[in-house]
N, C-alpha and C positions, 0 to 999 in steps of 0.2 A: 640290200645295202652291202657295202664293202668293207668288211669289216678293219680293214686296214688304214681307212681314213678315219677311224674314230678313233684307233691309238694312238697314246702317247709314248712312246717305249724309251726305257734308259739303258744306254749301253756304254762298258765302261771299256777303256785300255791303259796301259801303259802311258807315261808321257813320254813320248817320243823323243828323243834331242832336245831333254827340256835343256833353259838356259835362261841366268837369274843376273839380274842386274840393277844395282842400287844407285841412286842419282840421290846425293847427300845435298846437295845444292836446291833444289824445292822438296827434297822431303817425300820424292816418290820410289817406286822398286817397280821393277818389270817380271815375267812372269811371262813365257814364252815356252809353248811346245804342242804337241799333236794332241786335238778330242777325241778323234776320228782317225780310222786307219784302214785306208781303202783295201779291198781283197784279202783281208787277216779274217781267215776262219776263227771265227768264236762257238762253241757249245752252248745252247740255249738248254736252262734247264739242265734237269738228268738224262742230259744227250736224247733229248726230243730232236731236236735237228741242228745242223749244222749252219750258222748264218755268215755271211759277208755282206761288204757293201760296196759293192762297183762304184770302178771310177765313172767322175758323170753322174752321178745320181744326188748330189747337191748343188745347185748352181746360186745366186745372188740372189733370186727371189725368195728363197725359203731363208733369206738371214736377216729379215726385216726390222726385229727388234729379240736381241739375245740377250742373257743376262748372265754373268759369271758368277758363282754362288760355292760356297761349301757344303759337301755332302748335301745337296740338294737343297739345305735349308732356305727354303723362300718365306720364312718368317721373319728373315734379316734383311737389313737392307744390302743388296746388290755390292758387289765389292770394283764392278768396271758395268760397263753397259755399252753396244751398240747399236745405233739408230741407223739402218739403212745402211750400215758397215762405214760413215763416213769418217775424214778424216779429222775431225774431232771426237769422234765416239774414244772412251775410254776402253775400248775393248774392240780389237782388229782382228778379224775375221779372213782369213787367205783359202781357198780352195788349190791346192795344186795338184800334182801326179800322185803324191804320196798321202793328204786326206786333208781334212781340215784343223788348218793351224792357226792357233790361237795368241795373239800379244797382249797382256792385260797392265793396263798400267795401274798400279795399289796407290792407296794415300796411305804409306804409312807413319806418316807424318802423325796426321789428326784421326786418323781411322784404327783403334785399336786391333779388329778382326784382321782387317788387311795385314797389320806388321804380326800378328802374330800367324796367320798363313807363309806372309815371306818368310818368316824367322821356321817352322817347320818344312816348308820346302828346301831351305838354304840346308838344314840339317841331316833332309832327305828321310822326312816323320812320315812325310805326303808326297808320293811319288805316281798319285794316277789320277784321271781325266774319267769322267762320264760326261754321258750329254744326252739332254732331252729331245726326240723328235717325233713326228708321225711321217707315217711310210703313205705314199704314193704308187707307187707301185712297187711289184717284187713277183720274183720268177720262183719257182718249186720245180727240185726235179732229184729224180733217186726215192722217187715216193713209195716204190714196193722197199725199197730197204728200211729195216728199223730206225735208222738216223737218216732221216732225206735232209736236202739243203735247202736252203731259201737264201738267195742273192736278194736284195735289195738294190731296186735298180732308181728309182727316184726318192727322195725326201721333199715334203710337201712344205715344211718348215721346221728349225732348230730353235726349239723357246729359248734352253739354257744349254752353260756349258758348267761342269762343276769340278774344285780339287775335291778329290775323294781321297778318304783313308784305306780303301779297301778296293783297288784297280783290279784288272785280270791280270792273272800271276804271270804267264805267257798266250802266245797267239793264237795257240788252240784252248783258252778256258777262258772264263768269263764271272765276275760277281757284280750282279746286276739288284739290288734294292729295286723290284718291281711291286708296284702292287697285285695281290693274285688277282682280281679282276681281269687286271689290263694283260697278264699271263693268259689267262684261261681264254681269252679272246684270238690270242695269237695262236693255242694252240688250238681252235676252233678252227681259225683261216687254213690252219695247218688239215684238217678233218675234211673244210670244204675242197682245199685242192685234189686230197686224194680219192676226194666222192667222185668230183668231177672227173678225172682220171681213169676211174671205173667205168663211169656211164658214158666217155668216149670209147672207152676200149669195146664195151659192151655193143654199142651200137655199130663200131668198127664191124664187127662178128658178124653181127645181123647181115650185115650190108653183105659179107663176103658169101656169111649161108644163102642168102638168095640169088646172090650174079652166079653163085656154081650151080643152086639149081634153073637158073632160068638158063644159062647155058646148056648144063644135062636135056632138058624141056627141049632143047633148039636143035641138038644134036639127037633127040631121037624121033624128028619128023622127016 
């Protein structure tokens, strides 16, 4: 089994060029900036390893139905939502060069949680992004080093996107509210890649100890 298709991992940034905007005329606010932030080294852990996430590794199919939420809390209702990323989903979804950007439009008209999200973001209370996802694929390497890397090269789907009170401070740290489960998994996948790394190395060897002596063998008939 692959153990990266059963995670769920949360990984948090900065909001990127956030940018807030209130429409007094129906009573809504906007909420705009980056979940995701392509090729920004983050520290996983007590510098277990190093991770990114390649451009390309989120495409349209993994944004099927997302949900915008606070600090994770999925006991509340959803504060935008998108279906299919369409052009009435309350919550717009963009992939570009630089990651996945987020447009949330708030009721905070009739929605108390939402006006009081806009009113701490406007204040700059809430200034970071997580986001829910599982990993499809992902490359390891610098494995004999104490911190190796792990790129993430596809994302399989993004459940949610969340404001967080507690983002990465900058682009090499990270504060991620994972459950240790879904940790210990990763740093499992982390175990199998360097197992496997060994037993190609290992069998590399083999291979070289025997073509020298069947050569030796060839050269002394």
């Amino acid at each position: 089994m692959d153990l990266n298709k059963e995670l769920r991992a949360r990984r948090s940034f900065n909001l990127v060029d956030i940018t807030i905007d209130e429409n007094k005329d129906d009573g809504t606010a906007t909420i705009e900036g980056y979940a995701a932030v392509f090729d920004s080294e983050t520290i996983i852990g007590k510098g277990w390893w190093i991770e990114s996430i390649a451009r390309g590794a989120i495409k349209d199919s993994a944004l099927e139905d997302v949900v915008f939420l606070v600090n994770h809390d999925d006991s509340k209702i959803a504060l935008a939502r998108s279906r299919k990323n369409n052009a009435s989903s309350t919550l717009q979804l963009t992939v570009d060069d630089k990651g996945l950007k987020i447009k949330a439009s708030l009721d905070i008209s009739n929605n108390s949680e939402a006006k009081n999200l806009f009113s701490a973001v406007k204040r700059g209370d809430i200034s970071g992004m997580s986001f829910m996802f599982t990993v499809a694929a992902n490359e390891w390497s610098n494995l004999e080093e104490d911190t190796p890397k792990r790129k993430i090269t596809e994302i399989s789907r993004v459940y949610e996107v969340s404001a967080v009170n507690f983002p990465a401070y900058q682009d090499t740290e990270i504060y991620a509210r994972q459950e240790s489960d879904t940790l210990e998994n990763e740093k499992k996948a982390l175990e199998s890649a360097r197992s496997a790394q060994l037993e190609n190395g290992e069998k590399l060897e083999l291979a070289k100890q025997k073509a020298l002596f069947k050569i030796k063998n060839l050269g002394g008939k």
